[in-house]
C-alpha positions as CSV (number, residue, x, y, z in Angstrom):
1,X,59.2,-92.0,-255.7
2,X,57.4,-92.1,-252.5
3,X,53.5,-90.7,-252.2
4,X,53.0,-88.7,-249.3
5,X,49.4,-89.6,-247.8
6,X,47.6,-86.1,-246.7
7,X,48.6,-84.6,-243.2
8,X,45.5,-82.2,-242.9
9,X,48.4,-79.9,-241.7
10,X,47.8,-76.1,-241.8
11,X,49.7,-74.4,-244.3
12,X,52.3,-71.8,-242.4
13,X,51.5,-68.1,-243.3
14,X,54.3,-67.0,-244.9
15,X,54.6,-63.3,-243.2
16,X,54.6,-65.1,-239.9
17,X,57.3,-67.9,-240.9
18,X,59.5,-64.5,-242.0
19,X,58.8,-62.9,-239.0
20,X,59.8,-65.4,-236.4
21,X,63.0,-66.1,-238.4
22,X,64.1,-62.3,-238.8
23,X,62.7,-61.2,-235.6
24,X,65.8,-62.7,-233.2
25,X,68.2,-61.2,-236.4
26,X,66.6,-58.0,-235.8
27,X,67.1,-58.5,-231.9
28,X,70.5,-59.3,-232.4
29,X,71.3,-56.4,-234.5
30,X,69.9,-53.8,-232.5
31,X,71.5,-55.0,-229.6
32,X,74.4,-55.2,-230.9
33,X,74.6,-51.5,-232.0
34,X,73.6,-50.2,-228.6
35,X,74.8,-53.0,-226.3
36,X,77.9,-54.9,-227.9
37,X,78.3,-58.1,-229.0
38,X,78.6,-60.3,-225.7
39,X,75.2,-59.3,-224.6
40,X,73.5,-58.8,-228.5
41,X,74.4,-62.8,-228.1
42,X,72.5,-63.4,-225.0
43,X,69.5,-61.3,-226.3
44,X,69.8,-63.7,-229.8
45,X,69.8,-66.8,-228.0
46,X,66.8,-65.6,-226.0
47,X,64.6,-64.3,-229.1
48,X,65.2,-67.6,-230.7
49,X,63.9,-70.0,-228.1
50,X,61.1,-67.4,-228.4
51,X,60.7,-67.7,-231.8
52,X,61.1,-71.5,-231.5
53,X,58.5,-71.5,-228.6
54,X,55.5,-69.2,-230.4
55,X,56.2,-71.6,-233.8
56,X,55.2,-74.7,-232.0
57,X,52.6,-73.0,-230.2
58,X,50.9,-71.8,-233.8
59,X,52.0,-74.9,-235.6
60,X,52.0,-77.7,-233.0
61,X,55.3,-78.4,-234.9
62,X,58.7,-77.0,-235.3
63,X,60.4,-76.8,-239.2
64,X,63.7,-79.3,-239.0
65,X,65.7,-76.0,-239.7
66,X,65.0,-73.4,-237.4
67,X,65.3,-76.4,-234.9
68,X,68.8,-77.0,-236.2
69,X,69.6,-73.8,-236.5
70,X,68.3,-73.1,-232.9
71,X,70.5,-76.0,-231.1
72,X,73.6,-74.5,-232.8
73,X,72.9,-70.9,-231.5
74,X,72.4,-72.2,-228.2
75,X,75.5,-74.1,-228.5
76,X,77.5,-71.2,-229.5
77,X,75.9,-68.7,-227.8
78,X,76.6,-70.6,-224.5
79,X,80.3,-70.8,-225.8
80,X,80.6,-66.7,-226.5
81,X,79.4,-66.1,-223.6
82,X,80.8,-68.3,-221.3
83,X,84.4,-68.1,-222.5
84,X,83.6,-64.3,-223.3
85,X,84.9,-64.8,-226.7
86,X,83.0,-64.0,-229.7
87,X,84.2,-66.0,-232.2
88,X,82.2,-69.0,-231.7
89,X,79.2,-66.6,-232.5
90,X,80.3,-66.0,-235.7
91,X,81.6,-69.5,-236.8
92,X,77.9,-70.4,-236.3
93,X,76.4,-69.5,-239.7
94,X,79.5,-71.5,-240.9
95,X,78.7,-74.5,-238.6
96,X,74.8,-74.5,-239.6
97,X,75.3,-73.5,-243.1
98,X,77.8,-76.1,-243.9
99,X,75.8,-78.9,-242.0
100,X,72.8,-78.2,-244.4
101,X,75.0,-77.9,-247.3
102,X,77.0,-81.3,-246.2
103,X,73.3,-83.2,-245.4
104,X,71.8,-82.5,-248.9
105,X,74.8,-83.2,-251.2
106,X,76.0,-85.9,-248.8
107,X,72.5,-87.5,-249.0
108,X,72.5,-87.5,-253.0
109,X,75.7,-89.5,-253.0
110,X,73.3,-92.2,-251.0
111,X,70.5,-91.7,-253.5
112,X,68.6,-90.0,-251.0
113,X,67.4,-86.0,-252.1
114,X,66.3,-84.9,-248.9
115,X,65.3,-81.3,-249.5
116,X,62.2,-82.2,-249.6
117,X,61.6,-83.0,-245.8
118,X,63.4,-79.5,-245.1
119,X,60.5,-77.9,-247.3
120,X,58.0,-79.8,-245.2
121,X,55.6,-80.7,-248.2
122,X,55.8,-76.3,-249.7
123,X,56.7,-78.1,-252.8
124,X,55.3,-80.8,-255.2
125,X,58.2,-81.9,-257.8
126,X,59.6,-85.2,-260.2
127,X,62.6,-86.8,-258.5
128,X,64.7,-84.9,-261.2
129,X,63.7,-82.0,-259.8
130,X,64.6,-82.4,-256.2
131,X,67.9,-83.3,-257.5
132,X,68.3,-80.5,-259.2
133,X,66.8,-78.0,-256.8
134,X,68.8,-80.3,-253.8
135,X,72.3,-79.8,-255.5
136,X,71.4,-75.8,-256.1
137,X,70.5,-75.3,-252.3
138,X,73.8,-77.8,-251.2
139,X,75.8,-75.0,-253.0
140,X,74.8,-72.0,-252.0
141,X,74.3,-73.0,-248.5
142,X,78.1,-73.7,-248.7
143,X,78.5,-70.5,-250.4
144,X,76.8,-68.9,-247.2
145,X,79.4,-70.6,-245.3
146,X,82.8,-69.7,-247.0
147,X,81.2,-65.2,-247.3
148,X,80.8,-65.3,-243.5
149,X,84.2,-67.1,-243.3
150,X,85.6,-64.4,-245.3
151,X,83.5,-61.2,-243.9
152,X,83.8,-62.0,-240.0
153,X,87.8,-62.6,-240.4
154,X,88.6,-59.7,-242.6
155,X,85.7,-57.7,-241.3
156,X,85.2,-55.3,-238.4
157,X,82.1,-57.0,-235.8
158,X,79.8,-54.6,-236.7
159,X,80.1,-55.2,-240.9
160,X,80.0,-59.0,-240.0
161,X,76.1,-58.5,-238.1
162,X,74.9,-55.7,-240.5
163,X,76.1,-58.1,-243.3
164,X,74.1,-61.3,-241.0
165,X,71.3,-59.5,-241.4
166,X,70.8,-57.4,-244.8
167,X,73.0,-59.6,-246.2
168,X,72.3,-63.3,-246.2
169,X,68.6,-62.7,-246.4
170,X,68.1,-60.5,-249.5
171,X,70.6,-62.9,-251.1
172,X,68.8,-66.2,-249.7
173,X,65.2,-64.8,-251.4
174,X,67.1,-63.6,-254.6
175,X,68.3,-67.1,-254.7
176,X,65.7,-68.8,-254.1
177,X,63.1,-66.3,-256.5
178,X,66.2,-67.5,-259.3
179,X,64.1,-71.4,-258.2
180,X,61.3,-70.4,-259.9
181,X,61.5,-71.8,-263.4
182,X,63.1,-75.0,-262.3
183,X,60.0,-74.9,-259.8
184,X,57.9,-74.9,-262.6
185,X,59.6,-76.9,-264.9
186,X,59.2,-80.1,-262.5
187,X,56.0,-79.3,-260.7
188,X,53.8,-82.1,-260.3
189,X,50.2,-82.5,-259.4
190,X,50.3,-85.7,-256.8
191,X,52.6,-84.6,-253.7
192,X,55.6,-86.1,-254.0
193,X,58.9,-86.2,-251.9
194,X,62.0,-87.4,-252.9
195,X,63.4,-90.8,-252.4
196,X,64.9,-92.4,-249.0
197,X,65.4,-95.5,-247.7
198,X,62.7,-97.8,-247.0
């Protein structure tokens, strides 16, 4: 296990982190329903460099997966709009949720749990509890993956963004309030994160 010295850093309000990641969902939803999906896409790619912009500006730092999760939207975005086809916007939750999913259970079969750098210090837990919690979160971010898979190719576009949003965010909290007795179960006192290479 590797001790992590102090960083004096500010702990993020929590209402504020929710708030700049639902915000460009909301955007995009709204704009959807009265504008279409082509420019809904432009006004989501907008609201997250937004989002992304006020979050370093607050924090003087931006979380590794809202960053991530920001590149790919601009990626796709571009790609939607461009080619004026919207299927690149939807394979993006696919795209980002399988990366994340890939990254963590790809990294335990190097040793390496590296959830604990995506949680930027939120938790303090033994090295059998990032496993644990690491192999969880690998699955059900590839879970997130194969439902919008399913939903946008079977689905009409507007079931596939009202799903985007009141979907994959009740079920990411209920998931990760189901976390909370494993939480407990490894918490430790010194802050810890997992292992990686020296």
């Amino acid at each position: 296990m590797t001790d992590v010295p102090a960083t004096g850093r500010k702990a993020e309000n929590p209402w504020l982190k929710l708030g700049l990641e639902l915000g460009p969902l909301l955007v995009f939803f709204f704009a959807n329903g009265r504008f279409g999906i082509f420019i809904a896409t432009g006004a989501f790619m907008a609201a997250m460099a937004m989002a992304l912009v006020a979050s370093w500006m607050i924090n003087r730092r931006l979380a590794i997966m809202p960053l991530i999760t920001g590149i790919v939207v601009a990626i796709f975005g571009t790609l939607t709009l461009v080619l004026h086809d919207d299927t690149f916007i939807k394979m993006k939750p696919t795209i980002v949720n399988s990366l994340f999913g890939g990254v963590l259970l790809g990294g335990l079969l190097f040793g390496k749990t590296l959830l604990g750098y995506v949680f930027d210090g939120a938790f303090h837990l033994d090295e059998a509890g990032w496993r644990k919690l690491t192999i969880r979160w690998g699955l059900f971010f590839f879970l997130l993956a194969v439902l919008n898979e399913a939903i946008w190719r079977t689905q009409t576009t507007e079931f596939w963004v009202a799903f985007k949003v009141w979907g994959i965010m009740p079920l990411t909290l209920l998931f990760s309030i189901a976390q909370l007795p494993l939480l407990s179960r490894h918490a430790v006192e010194q802050p810890v994160l997992p292992k990686d290479a020296a």
